[in-house]
C-alpha positions as CSV (number, residue, x, y, z in Angstrom):
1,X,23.9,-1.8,8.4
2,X,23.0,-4.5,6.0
3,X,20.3,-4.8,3.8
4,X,18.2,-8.1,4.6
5,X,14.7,-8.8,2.8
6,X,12.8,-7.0,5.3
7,X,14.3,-3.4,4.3
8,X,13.2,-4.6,0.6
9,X,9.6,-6.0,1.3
10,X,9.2,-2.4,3.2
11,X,10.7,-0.5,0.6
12,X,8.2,-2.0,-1.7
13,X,5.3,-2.1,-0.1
14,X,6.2,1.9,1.2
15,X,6.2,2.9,-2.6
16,X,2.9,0.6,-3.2
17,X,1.1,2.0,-0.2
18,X,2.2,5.4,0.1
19,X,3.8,7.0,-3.5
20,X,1.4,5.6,-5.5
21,X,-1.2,7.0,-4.5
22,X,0.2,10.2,-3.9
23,X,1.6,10.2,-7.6
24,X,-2.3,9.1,-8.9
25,X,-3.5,12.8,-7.2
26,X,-1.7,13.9,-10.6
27,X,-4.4,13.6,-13.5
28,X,-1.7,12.9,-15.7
29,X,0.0,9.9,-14.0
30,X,-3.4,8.3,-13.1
31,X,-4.6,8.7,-16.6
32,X,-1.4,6.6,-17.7
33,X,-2.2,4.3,-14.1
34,X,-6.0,3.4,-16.1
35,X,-4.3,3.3,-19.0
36,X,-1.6,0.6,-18.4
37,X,-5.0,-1.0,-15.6
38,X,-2.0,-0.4,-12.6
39,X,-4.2,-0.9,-9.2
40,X,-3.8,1.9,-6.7
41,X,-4.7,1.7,-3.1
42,X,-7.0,4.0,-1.3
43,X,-6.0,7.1,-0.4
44,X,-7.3,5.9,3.3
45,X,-4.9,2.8,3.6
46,X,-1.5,5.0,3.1
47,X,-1.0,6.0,6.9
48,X,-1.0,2.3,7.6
49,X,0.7,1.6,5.1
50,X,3.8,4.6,6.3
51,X,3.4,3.3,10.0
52,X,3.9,-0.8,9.0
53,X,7.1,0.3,6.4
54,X,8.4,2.3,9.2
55,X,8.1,-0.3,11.7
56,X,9.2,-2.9,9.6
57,X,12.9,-1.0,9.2
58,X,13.3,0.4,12.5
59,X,13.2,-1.5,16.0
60,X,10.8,1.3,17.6
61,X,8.5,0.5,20.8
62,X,9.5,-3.4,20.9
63,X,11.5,-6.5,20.1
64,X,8.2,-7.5,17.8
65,X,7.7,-4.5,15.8
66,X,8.3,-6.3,12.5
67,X,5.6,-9.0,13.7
68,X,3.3,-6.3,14.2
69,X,4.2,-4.3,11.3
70,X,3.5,-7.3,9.0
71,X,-0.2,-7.4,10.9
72,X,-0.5,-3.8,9.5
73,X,0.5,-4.6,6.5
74,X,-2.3,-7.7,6.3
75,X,-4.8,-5.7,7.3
76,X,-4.5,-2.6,4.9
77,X,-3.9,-6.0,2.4
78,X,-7.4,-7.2,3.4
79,X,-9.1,-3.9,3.4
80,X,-7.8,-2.8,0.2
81,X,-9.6,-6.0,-1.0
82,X,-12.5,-5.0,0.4
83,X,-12.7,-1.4,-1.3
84,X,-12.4,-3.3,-4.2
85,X,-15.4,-5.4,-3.7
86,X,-17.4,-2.7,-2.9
87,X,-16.6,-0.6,-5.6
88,X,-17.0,-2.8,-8.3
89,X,-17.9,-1.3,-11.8
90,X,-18.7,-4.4,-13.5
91,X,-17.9,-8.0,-13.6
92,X,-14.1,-8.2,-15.1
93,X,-12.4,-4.8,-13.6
94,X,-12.1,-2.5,-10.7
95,X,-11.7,1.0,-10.5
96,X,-10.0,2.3,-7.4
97,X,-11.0,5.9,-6.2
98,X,-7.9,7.7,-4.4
């Protein structure tokens, strides 16, 4: 077992997508996440986030999984950008409910 750039780009986007917004459920971590303005996903994005990470690691139902993990991954992407443009406090920042 080797560790190529997918394990690392699924590592990452595992922590992004699924820890941090588990670790913002804590009023004291997501006071210190406003503080520092760290963006947090939707609590609603995190299972596609777990089921593109997981795919992205292991080959499970095909010889295309990564290929269809990285779809996952652009469309939690795209619909985190969307929650942010619809909950838009004011014109320079976004606050992200989890």
């Amino acid at each position: 077992f080797s560790i190529r750039t997918k394990h690392v780009a699924a590592f990452v986007l595992f922590l992004y997508g699924v820890v941090l917004p588990l670790l913002a459920l804590n009023t004291r971590l997501r006071g210190w996440f406003e503080k520092f303005r760290i963006v947090i996903p939707p609590k609603v994005l995190i299972p596609g986030f777990a089921l593109a990470a997981f795919m992205t690691v292991d080959r499970f139902f095909t010889g295309q999984d990564e290929e269809v993990a990285e779809l996952f991954f652009s469309i939690c992407l795209f619909l985190f950008i969307v929650v942010a443009g619809c909950t838009k406090i004011d014109q320079l920042h976004f606050f992200f409910f989890c």
